[in-house]
N, C-alpha and C positions, 0 to 999 in steps of 0.2 A: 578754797580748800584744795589741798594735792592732789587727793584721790580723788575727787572730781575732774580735776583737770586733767589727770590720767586717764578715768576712766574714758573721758569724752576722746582724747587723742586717740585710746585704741578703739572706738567706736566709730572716728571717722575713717579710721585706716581700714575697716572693713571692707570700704568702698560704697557703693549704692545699694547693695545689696542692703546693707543693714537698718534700709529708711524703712523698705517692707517688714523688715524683723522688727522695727522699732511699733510698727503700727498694729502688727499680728499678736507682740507681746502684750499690748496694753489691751487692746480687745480682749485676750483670754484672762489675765487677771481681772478686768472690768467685769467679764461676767461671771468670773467666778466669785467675785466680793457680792456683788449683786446678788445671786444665789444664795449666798451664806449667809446675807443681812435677811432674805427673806426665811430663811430657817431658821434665823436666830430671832429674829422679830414676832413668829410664830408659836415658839418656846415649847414644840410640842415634846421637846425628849426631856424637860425637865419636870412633865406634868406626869405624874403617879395615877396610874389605873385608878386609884380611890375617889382621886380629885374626878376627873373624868365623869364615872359611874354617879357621884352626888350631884355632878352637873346636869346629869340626864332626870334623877328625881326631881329637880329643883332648877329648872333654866334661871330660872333668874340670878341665880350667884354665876354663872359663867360668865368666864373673862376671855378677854384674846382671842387670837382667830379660830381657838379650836372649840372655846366657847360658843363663839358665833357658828360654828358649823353644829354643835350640839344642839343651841334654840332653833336651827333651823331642821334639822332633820327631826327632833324630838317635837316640834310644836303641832300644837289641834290632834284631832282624834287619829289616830294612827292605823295604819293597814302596813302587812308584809309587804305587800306591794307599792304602798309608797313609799314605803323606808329605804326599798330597793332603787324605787326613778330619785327618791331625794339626791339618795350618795353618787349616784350616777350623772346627777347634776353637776355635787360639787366636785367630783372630780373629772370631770369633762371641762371642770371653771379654771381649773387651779393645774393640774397636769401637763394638759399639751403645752405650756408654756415652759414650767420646769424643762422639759422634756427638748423641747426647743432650744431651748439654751446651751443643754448640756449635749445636745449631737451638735451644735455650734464649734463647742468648744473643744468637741473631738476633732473637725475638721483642722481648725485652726492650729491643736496641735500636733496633728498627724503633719500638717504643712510648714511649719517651722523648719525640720531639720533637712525638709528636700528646698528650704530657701538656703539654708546654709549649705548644701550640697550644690546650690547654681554657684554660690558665695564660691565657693571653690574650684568650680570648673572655670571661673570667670578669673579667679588668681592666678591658677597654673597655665591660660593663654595669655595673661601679662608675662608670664614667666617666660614661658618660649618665645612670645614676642621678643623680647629681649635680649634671649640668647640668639637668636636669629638675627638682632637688627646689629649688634655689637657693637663699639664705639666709647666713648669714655663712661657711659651713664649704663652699660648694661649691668653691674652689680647693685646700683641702684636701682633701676628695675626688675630686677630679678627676687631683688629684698621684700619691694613691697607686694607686686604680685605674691611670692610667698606667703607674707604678713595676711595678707588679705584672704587667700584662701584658708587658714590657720584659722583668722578671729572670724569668718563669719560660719565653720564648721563649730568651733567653738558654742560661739552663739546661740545658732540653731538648736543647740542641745541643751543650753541655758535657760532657753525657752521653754524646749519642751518637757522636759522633764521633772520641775514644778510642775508642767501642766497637768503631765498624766495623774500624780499625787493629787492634786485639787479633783479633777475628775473622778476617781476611785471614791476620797473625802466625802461629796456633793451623792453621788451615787446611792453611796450607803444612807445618807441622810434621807435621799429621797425613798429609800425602803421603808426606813423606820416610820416616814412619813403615809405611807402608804396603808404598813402595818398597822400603826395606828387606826386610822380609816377602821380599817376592816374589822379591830378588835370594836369598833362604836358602831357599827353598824348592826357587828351581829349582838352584841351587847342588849341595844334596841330590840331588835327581830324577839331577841329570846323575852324580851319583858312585853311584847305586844302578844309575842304566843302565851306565856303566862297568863295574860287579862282577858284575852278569848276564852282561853280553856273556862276559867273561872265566871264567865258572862252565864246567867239562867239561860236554862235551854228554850225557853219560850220567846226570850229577846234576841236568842240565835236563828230558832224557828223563823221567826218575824223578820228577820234582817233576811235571812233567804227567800224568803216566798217573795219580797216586795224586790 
């Protein structure tokens, strides 16, 4: 293919710089797909508060992972107080790694455009290299030092700028995700307050004294 073979020729005229950009790039999309396959594999934005809410009367029709977090918070007799250590579980399970990921892939692309900024300071001393050495080949070096400082500024930015996009993306997601959480937890809370209220005061009495 042409543009292959083009694209590879201006990718090796980057110089060395562009082996680090090549490995930076593929870590930040790797873990942004990774990311996004677990939010897509979770399906929690396309599950409707209704679904949800019948999940919690009835664990046994829950599906998916957010089913599985509902039979899990909602099983055996319930207290405000374990409703609260359950959610605090799962998201102590599930978060810090989100979370990890995505300051990952802040670093990596906050780091792309100052490789393509070395990318650059490494072209423009080929460049005066060559004005300085002079001889039949210094516009030839002068070219590619140029070249080189050009594609790996370029680059750098190529990188990162998808990147920030995918990070914002992931961000938001992990709100809604979070949101969610909170709308089932207190969802819960208010149906365990409900059933207290409604327990005879003598099996209230009883449950106090012992």
């Amino acid at each position: 293919m042409p543009q292959l073979r083009e694209f590879t020729e201006i990718w090796i005229a980057g110089g060395w710089v562009m082996i680090p950009l090549l490995f930076l790039s593929l870590l930040i999309y790797g873990t942004a797909v990774q990311l996004w396959l677990y939010f897509r594999r979770s399906r929690f934005r396309s599950i409707c508060d209704e679904t949800w809410m019948a999940w919690i009367d009835d664990p046994g029709k829950a599906e998916g992972e957010i089913g599985e977090i509902v039979r899990y918070a909602a099983a055996g007799p319930l207290s405000m107080r374990k409703v609260h250590d359950r959610f605090a579980e799962i998201t102590a399970s599930r978060l810090p790694d989100i979370d990890q990921r995505l300051n990952l892939m802040n670093v990596l692309v906050a780091a792309a455009p100052l490789l393509g900024l070395l990318g650059t300071v490494l072209g423009m001393l080929t460049t005066f290299d060559g004005i300085s050495t002079g001889g039949d080949k210094t516009t030839d070096i002068i070219a590619r030092g140029i070249s080189e400082a050009l594609i790996t500024t370029e680059m750098g930015l190529l990188v990162a700028l998808p990147g920030y996009v995918f990070i914002s993306m992931l961000k938001s997601m992990r709100t809604d995700f979070v949101a969610l959480l909170a709308r089932i937890e207190s969802h819960i809370i208010q149906r365990v307050r409900k059933q207290s209220s409604h327990k005879p005061k003598d099996v209230r009495a009883g449950s106090k004294s012992r």
